[in-house]
N, C-alpha and C positions, 0 to 999 in steps of 0.2 A: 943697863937700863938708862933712857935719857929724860933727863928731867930739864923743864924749862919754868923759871919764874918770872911772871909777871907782876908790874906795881903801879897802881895808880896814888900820888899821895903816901899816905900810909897805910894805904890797905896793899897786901901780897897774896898772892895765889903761886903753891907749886902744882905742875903740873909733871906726869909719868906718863911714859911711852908706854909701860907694860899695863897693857886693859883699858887702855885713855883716861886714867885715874886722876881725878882732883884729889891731890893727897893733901892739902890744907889750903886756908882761908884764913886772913888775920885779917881783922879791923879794927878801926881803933875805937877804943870807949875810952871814960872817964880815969878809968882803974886800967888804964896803958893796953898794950896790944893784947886783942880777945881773939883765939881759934874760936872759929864755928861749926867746924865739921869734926869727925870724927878721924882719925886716919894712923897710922902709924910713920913713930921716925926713922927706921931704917926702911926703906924702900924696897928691900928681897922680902920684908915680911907679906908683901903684897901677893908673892906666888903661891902663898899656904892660907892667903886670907879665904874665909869659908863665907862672909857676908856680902862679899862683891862690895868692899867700902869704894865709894866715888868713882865708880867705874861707871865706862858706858857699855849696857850691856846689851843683846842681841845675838845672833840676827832678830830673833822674836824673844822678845821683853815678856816674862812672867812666862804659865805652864800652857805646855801643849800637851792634853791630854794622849794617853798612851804613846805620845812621842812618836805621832804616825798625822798623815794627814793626806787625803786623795793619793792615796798607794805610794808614799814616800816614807820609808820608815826616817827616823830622825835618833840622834844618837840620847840616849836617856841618860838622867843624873841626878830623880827627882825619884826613886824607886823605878818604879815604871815608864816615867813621867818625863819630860824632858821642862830644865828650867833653866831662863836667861840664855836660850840657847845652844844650851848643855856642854859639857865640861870644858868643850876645849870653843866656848862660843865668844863673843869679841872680846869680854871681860877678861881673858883668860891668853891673850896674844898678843904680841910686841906690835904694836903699832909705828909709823912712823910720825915723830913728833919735832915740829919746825916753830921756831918763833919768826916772829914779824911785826917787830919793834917791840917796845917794854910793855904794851897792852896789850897785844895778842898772841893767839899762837894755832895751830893747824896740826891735827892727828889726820893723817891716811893710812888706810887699812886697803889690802887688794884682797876680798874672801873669796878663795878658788871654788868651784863647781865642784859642788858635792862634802864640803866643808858641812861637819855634824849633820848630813843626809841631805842637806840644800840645797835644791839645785839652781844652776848658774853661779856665774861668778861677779861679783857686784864688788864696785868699788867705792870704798866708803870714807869720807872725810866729815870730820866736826870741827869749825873751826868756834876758838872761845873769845872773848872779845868783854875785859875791865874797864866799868866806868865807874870811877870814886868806890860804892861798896854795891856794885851790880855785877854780877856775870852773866852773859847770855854768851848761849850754845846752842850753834847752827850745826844742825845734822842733817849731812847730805850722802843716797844713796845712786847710784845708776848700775843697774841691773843689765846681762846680758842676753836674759828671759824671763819669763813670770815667775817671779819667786816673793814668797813673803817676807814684808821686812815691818817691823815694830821696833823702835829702838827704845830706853827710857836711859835718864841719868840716875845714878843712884847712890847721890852722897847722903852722908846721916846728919842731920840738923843739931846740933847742940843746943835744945831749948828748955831741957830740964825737966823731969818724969810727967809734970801735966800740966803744959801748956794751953793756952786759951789758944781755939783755934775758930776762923770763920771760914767757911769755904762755900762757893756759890756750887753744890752740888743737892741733888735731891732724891737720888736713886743710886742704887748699887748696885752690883751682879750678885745672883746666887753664886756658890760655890759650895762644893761636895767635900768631904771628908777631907780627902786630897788635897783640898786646894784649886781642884778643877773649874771652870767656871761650865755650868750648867746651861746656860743659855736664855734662862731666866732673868727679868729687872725686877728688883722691889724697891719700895719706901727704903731711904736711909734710915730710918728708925734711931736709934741711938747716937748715928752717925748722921744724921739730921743738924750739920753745924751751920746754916747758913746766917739767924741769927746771931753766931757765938754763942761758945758754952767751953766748958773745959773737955779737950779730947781725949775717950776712953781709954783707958789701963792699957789695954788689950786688943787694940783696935789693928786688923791686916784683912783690909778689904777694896775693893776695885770699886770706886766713888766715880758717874756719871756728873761731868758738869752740867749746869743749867745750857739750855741750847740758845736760849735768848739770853745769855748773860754777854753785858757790855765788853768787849775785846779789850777794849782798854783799861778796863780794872782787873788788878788779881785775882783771879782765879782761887787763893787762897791767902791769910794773913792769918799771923802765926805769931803768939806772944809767949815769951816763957824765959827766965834762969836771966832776963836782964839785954835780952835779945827779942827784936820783930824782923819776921821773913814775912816778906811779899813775894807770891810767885805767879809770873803770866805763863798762860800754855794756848795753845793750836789746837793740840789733843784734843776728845772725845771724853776723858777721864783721865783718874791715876789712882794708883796702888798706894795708899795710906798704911803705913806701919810704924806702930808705935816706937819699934824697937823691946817690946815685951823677951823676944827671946832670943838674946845679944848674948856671947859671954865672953870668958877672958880674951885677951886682957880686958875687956870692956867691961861694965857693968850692965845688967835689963833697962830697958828704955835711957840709955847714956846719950842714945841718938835716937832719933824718929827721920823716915825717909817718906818723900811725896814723889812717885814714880808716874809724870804723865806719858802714856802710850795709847796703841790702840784698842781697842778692846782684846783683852786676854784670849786666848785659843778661838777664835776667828776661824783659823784654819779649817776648826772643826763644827761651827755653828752658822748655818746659811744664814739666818735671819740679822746676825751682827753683820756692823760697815766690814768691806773688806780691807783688808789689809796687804793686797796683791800689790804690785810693783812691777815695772816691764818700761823696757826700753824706752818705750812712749811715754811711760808716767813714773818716774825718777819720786824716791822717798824726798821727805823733805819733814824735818821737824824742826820749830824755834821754841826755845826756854829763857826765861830770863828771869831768874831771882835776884833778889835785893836783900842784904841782910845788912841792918845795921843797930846799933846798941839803944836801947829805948831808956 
């Protein structure tokens, strides 16, 4: 497995080939160098990891229902379900990982035709790019046919069981039993954070951004445990998780993950954006959070 570190200053980030894993984040506070993410220290722990920590995961990010879509069955790993791609989907593959000077670095992935039911074969790079206590991640896809692609990142936040969070969203997906998304919008109701409020115990839901909301501002701003995360997204939405049901080594809510993507199971609901992909219109997603010590 090849790992690459980057440092601006005293902030470090490692980075892992296997799943295109942020395996940590230091910054500096008051009280000397703070991880912010969740991750482990031996780096094989990452092939038995069951949480997809700091991975980029895909081809399609969150569930597709019955793991089938327009007569393509897709390979399950969610019971029935197929999720992050399913088992053997980016999170879960050696990627190749290149640095390009002490600030950046560049994952390529080639996903062969018919990889977890897929079809085409799409070649995929995210390159990460440190300034002071920022990382932004450029996800770039090119398709050899119509094939869906939704990526998200999905490191876990270190901001402490109930962080104050604000987030320009005002709607959310229904979602079934499952986990499925239904195809329904409602009121964020309790997830209503756009004033600030402290975010729910228990909170794992698919949050619509404001459509008019300024580009230039966070999309989300996140206080807790001695730490503020700022995050910009492109997205449509992201998958809010508290971290409620984390376990060894870890503790319930030790982290919380803000996953922007497309809309969840698209595949399976005409009236959601699509989330198709083709030679002609190459994926493209930008992320850029900021974390630094408050």
């Amino acid at each position: 497995m090849d790992i690459v570190q980057l440092q601006d200053g005293e902030t470090r980030v490692s980075l892992l080939s296997y799943g295109a894993r942020t395996q940590d984040w230091v910054i500096p506070s008051d009280k000397g160098p703070r991880s912010v993410i969740l991750g482990h220290s031996d780096p094989d722990d990452y092939r038995r990891d069951p949480y997809f920590l700091g991975a980029i995961v895909g081809r399609v990010a969150n569930r597709i229902g019955d793991a089938a879509y327009g007569g393509h069955r897709l390979v399950a790993n969610d019971g029935k379900h197929q999720l992050h791609g399913g088992p053997g989907g980016l999170w879960a593959v050696d990627w190749r990982l290149e640095a390009d000077g002490e600030r950046r670095a560049r994952w390529s992935y080639r996903s062969p035709a018919g990889e977890m039911g897929f079809p085409g074969t799409v070649d995929i790079s995210v390159t990460v790019t440190l300034a002071a206590t920022t990382l932004t991640y450029d996800m770039q896809a090119q398709p050899d046919c119509e094939t869906p692609i939704s990526l998200a990142q999905h490191n876990y936040y270190r901001l402490g069981p109930a962080p104050m969070a604000r987030i320009q969203a005002d709607r959310r997906l229904e979602r079934d039993g499952a986990g499925i998304m239904t195809g329904a919008i409602l009121p964020a109701g309790t997830l209503d954070l756009r004033t600030g409020a402290a975010m729910p115990r228990e909170a794992d839901d698919f949050l619509l951004f404001d459509e008019a909301r300024d580009p230039d501002m966070p999309v989300a701003d996140l206080n807790g445990d001695g730490l503020r995360l700022r995050l910009w997204s492109d997205q449509p939405g992201a998958q809010l998780y508290s971290g409620h049901g984390l376990g060894a080594p870890f503790a319930p809510r030790a982290g919380l993950c803000l996953e922007p993507s497309g809309y969840p199971n698209a595949v399976n609901i005409p009236a959601f954006p699509s989330i198709m992909a083709s030679p002609d219109r190459p994926y493209r997603q930008i992320l850029r959070v900021a974390v630094e010590a408050s």
